[in-house]
C-alpha positions as CSV (number, residue, x, y, z in Angstrom):
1,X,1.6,-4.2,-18.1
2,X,3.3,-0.5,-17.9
3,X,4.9,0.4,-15.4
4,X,2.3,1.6,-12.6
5,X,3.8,4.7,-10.4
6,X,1.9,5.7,-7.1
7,X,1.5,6.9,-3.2
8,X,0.0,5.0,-0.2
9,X,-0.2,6.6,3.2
10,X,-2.1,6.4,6.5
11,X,-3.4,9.2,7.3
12,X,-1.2,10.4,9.9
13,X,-1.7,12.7,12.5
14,X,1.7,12.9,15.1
15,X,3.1,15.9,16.7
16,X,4.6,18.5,14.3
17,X,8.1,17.1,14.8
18,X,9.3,20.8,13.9
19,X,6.8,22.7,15.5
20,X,4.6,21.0,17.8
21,X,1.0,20.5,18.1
22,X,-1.0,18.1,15.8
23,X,-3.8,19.4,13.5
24,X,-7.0,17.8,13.4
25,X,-8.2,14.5,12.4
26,X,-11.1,16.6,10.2
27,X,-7.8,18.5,8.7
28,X,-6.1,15.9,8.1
29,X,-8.5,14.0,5.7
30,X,-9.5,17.3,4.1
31,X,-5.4,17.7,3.1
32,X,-5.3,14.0,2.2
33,X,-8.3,14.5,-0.1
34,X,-6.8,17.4,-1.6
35,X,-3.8,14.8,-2.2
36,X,-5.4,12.7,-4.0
37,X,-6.8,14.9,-6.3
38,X,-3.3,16.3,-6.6
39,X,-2.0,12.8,-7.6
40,X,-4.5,12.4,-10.5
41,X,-4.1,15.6,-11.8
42,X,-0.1,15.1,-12.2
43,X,-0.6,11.8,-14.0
44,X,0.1,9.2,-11.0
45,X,-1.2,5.5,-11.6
46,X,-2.6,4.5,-8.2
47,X,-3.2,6.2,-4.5
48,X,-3.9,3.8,-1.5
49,X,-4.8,4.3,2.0
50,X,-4.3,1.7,5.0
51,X,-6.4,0.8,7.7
52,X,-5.4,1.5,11.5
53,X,-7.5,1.9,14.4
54,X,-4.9,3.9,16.2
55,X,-4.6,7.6,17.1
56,X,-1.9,8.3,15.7
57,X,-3.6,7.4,12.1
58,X,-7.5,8.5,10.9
59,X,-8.3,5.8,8.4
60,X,-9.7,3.2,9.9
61,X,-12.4,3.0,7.0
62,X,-10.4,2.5,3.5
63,X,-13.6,2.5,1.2
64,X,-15.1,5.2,2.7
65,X,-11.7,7.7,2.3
66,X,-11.5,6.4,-1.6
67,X,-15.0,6.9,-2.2
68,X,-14.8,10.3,-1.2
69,X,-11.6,10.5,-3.5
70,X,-13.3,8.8,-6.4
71,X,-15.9,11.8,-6.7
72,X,-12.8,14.2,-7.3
73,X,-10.7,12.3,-9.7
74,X,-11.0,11.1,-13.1
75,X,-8.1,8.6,-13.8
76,X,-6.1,6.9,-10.7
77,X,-6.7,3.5,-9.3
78,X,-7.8,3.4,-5.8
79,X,-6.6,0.9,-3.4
80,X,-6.5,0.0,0.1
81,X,-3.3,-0.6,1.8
82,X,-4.3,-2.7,3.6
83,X,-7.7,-3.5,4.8
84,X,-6.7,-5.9,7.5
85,X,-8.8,-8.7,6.2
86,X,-8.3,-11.0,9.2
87,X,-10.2,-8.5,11.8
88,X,-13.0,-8.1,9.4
89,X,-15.9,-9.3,7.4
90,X,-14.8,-10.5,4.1
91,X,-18.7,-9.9,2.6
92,X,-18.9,-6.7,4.0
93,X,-15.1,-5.5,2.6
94,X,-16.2,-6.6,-1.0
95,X,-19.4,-4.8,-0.9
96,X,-18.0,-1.5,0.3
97,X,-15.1,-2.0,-2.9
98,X,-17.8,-2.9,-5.2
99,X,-20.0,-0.2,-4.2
100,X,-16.5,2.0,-4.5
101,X,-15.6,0.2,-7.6
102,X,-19.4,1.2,-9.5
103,X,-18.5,5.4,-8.0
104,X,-15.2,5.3,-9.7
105,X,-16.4,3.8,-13.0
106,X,-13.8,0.6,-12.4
107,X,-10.8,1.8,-10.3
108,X,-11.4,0.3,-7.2
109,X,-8.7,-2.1,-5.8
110,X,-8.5,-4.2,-2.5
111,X,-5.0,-4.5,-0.7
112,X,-5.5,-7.8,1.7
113,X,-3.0,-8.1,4.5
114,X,-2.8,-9.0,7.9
115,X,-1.6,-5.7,9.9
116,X,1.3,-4.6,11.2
117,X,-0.6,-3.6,14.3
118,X,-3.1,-5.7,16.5
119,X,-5.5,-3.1,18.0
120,X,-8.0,-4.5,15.4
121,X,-8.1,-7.8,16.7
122,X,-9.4,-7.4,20.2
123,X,-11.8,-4.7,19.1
124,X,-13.8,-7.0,17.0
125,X,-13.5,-10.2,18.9
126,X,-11.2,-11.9,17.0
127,X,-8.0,-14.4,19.5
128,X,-4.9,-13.1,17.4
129,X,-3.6,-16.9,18.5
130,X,-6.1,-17.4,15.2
131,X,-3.8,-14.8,13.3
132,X,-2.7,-17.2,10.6
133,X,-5.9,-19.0,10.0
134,X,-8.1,-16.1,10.2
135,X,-6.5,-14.3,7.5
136,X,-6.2,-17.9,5.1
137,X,-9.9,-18.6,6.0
138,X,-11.3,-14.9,5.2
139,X,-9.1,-14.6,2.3
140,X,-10.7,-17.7,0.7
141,X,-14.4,-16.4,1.7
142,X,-13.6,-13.0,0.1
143,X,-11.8,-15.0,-3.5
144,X,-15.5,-17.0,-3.4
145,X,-17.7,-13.6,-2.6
146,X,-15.4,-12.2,-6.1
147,X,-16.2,-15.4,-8.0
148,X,-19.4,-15.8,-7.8
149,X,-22.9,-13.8,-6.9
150,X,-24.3,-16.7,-5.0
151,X,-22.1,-18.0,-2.0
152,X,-22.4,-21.2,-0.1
153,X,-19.0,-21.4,1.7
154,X,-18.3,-22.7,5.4
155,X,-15.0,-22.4,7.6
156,X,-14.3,-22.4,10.9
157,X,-14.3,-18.9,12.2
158,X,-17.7,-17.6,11.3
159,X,-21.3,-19.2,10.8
160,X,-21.4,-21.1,7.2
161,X,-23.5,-19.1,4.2
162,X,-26.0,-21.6,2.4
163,X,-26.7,-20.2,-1.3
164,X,-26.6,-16.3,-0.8
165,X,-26.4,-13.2,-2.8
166,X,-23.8,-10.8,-2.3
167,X,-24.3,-7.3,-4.0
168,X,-23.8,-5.0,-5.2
169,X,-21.9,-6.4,-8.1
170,X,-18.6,-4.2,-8.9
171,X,-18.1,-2.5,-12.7
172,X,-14.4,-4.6,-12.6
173,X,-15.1,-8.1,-13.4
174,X,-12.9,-9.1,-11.7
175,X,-12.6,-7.0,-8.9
176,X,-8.6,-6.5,-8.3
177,X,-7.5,-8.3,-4.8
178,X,-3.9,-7.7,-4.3
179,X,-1.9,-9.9,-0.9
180,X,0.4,-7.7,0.8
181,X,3.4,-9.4,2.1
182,X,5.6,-8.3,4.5
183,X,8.6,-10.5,5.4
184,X,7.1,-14.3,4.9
185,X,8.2,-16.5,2.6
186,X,4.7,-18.7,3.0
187,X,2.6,-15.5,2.1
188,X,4.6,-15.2,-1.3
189,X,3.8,-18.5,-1.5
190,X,0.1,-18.1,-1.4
191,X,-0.4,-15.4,-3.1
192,X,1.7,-16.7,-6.4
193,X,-0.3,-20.1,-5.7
194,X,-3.4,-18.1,-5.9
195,X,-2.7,-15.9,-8.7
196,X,-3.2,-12.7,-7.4
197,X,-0.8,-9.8,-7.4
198,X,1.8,-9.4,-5.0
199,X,2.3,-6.0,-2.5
200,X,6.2,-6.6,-0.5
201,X,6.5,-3.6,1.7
202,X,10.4,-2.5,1.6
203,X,11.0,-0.5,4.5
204,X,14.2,-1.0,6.4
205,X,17.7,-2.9,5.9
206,X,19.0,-3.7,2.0
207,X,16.3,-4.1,-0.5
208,X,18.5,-6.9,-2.7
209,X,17.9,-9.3,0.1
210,X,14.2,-9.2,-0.5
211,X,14.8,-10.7,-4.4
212,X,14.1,-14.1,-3.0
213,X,10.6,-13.3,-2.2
214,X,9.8,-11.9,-5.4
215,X,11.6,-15.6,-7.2
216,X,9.2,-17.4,-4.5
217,X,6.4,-15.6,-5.9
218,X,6.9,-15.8,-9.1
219,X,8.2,-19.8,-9.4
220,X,4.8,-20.7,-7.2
221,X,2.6,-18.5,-9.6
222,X,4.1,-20.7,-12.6
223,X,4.4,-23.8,-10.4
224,X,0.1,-23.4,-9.9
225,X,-0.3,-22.7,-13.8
226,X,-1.4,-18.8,-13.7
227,X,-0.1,-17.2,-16.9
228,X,0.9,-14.4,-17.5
229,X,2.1,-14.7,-13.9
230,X,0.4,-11.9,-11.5
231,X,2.0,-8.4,-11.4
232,X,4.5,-7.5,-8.1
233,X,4.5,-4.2,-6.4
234,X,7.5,-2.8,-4.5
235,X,5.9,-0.8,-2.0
236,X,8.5,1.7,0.2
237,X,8.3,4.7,2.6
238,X,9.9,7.9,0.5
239,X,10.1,12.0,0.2
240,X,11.0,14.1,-2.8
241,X,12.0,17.9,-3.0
242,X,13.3,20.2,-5.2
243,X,17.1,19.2,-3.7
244,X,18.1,16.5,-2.3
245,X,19.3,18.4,1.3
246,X,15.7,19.8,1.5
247,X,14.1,16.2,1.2
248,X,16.5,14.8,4.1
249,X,15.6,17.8,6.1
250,X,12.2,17.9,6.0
251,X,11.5,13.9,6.2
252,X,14.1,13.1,9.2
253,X,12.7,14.4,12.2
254,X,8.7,13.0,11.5
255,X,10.3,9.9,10.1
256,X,12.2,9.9,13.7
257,X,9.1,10.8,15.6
258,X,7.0,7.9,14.2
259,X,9.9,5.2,14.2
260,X,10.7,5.9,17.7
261,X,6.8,5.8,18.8
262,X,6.6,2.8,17.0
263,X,9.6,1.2,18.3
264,X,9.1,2.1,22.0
265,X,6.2,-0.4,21.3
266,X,8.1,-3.2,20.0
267,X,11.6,-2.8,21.7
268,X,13.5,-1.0,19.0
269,X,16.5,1.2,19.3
270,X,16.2,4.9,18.4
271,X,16.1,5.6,14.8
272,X,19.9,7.6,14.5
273,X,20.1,10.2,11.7
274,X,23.3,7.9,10.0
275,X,21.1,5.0,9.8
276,X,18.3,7.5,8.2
277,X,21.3,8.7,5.9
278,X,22.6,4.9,5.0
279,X,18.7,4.2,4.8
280,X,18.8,7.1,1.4
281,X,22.3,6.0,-0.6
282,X,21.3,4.1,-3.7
283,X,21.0,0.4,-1.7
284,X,19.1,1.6,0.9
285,X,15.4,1.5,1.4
286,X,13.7,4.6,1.2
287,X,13.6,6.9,-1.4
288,X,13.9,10.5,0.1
289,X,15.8,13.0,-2.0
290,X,15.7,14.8,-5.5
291,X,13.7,14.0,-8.4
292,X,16.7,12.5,-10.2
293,X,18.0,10.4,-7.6
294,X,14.6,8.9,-6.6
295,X,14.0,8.5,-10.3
296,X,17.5,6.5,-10.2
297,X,16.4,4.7,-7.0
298,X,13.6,3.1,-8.2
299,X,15.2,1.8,-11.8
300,X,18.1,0.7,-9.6
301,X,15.9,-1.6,-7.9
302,X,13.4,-2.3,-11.1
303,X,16.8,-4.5,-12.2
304,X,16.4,-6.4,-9.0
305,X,12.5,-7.1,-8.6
306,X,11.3,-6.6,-12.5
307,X,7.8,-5.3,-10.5
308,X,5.2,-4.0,-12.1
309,X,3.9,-1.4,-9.6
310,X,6.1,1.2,-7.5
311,X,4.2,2.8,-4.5
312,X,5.8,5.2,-2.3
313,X,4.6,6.4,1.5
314,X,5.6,10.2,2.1
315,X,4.4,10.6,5.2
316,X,6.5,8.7,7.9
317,X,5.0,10.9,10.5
318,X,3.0,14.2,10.1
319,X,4.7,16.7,7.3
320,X,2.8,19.9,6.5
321,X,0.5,19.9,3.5
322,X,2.1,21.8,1.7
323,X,5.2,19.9,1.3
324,X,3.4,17.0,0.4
325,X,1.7,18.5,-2.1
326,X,5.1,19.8,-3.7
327,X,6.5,16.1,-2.9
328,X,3.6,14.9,-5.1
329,X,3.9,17.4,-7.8
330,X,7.5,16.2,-8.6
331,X,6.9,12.8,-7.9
332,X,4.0,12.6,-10.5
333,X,5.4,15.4,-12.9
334,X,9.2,14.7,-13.2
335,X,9.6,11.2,-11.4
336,X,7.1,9.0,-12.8
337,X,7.9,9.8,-16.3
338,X,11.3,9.3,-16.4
339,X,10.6,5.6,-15.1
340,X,7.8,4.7,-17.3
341,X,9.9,5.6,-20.3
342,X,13.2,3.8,-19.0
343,X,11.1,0.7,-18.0
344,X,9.1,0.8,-21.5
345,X,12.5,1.4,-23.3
346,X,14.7,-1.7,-21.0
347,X,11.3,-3.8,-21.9
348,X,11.4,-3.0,-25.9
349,X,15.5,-3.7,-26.0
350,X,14.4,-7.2,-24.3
């Protein structure tokens, strides 16, 4: 497949690290509307949005964001990123992608993943001591809900379903389910073992020691039989400008902001601006600087993974709208295409 170039975000809305005060949650999916629209219009392959049930994020409802997208583009893919499959109803998460799938004329995509966060859990019922097998089980239900229209499945976390219809059917036969994978070797695993495509989020330390996963995945995708074997996305937190000083400047202090929220949660030192520096040289993980060196970034590290899909998150904490729609503009109208053509030219030469 070509080389797939896109942005994931979710949804943001932290304190104006600059300024102060937040904008609305009603303004903030009104500019991240607009930025979808703004990816498919500068040639950009895919645009996903994640689930949280947080305030310091407004999408807790993936399908409903993208379907509101999907009446204001033409061309890009769709995708969660994640829908935390484990907290919710597998049935109900292919319906509302299906029914997204049939408004988009086929570019609907689901992103399955457990969370990075656990609010979901207690809010719908769910003993996140059943974290693992919650996630296994409803991943299995929603495979069977995609296979076939009739389902009779049974598991151990929800009432069994004896010979039922699920509907509506999507356009995409099948409909694309993608297993994001953070830092486990056993959810590489599954997901080569299943055949579906892979999601590893690369967000911190050096991106080379996360090769293994992508060898895991691969050697258990031809170890089950699949061929071809399923595509892998790199997916990474990122900003571009028109210079590679403005990009630092403007992403630091919200990519501060958030990472130090965050990690007063989970025991993590404060994010220092040398670490945010070592984080942008060539093998570090994020991607924040000029059109050039992000374009060099990311075929740095396609010798490393060979992946098939590159997303990018701009917005590590809230940036105004306006510089994520320039971010966007460069990223789909100078970025993108120098990759694709490298990757297609590196492919050809064998």
């Amino acid at each position: 497949m070509p080389m797939e170039i896109g942005i994931y975000t979710f949804g943001e809305v932290t304190e104006d690290a600059r300024h102060g005060g937040t904008i609305s949650v009603e303004q903030r999916l009104h500019d991240l509307i607009e930025e979808i629209e703004l990816a498919d219009e500068v040639g950009l392959d895919v645009f996903g949005v994640g689930e949280h049930h947080r305030p310091d994020f407004v999408i807790s409802s993936p399908a409903v964001v993208l379907a509101a997208a999907a009446a204001r583009t033409k061309r890009i893919r769709l995708t969660s990123a994640v829908n935390v499959l484990s907290s919710d109803d597998p049935v109900r998460v292919f319906q509302q992608f299906a029914t997204l799938d049939l408004i988009s004329g086929g570019r609907a995509e689901i992103m399955a993943g457990r969370g990075s966060f656990i609010e979901s859990f207690p809010l719908f019922g769910h003993d996140l001591r059943d974290y693992d097998s919650l996630f296994a089980e409803k991943l299995d239900l929603l495979l069977e809900v995609r296979r076939t229209e009739r389902v009779s499945w049974s598991g151990a976390h929800r009432p069994p379903i004896e010979d039922r219809g699920v509907y509506p059917r999507p356009k995409q036969d099948p409909l694309p389910v993608w297993i994001a994978v953070g830092g486990t070797p056993e959810s590489a695993v599954r997901a080569g073992t299943l055949g579906l495509p892979m999601a590893l989020a690369i967000i911190g330390g050096e991106p080379a020691r996360f090769a293994p996963f992508a060898q895991i995945f691969r050697r258990a995708a031809a170890e089950a039989g699949h061929d071809p074997i399923p595509p892998l996305s790199i997916n990474s937190h990122g900003f571009v400008a028109d210079t590679a000083e403005e990009a630092a400047e403007i992403a630091y202090p919200p990519t501060k902001l958030m990472m130090d929220r965050i990690g007063r949660e989970r025991g993590w030192p404060p994010l220092t601006r040398a670490q945010f520096d070592a984080s942008r040289e060539l093998s570090g993980a994020t991607f924040i600087g000029d059109p050039a060196q992000v374009a060099e970034k990311i075929l740095w590290q396609h010798e490393i993974f060979g992946h098939d899909r590159f997303l990018v998150q701009f917005t590590i904490g809230s940036i105004p709208h306006e510089q994520v729609m320039r971010s966007i503009e460069l990223f789909g109208r100078e970025v993108a295409p120098v990759v694709r053509a490298e990757v297609e030219r590196r492919r050809a030469a064998g």
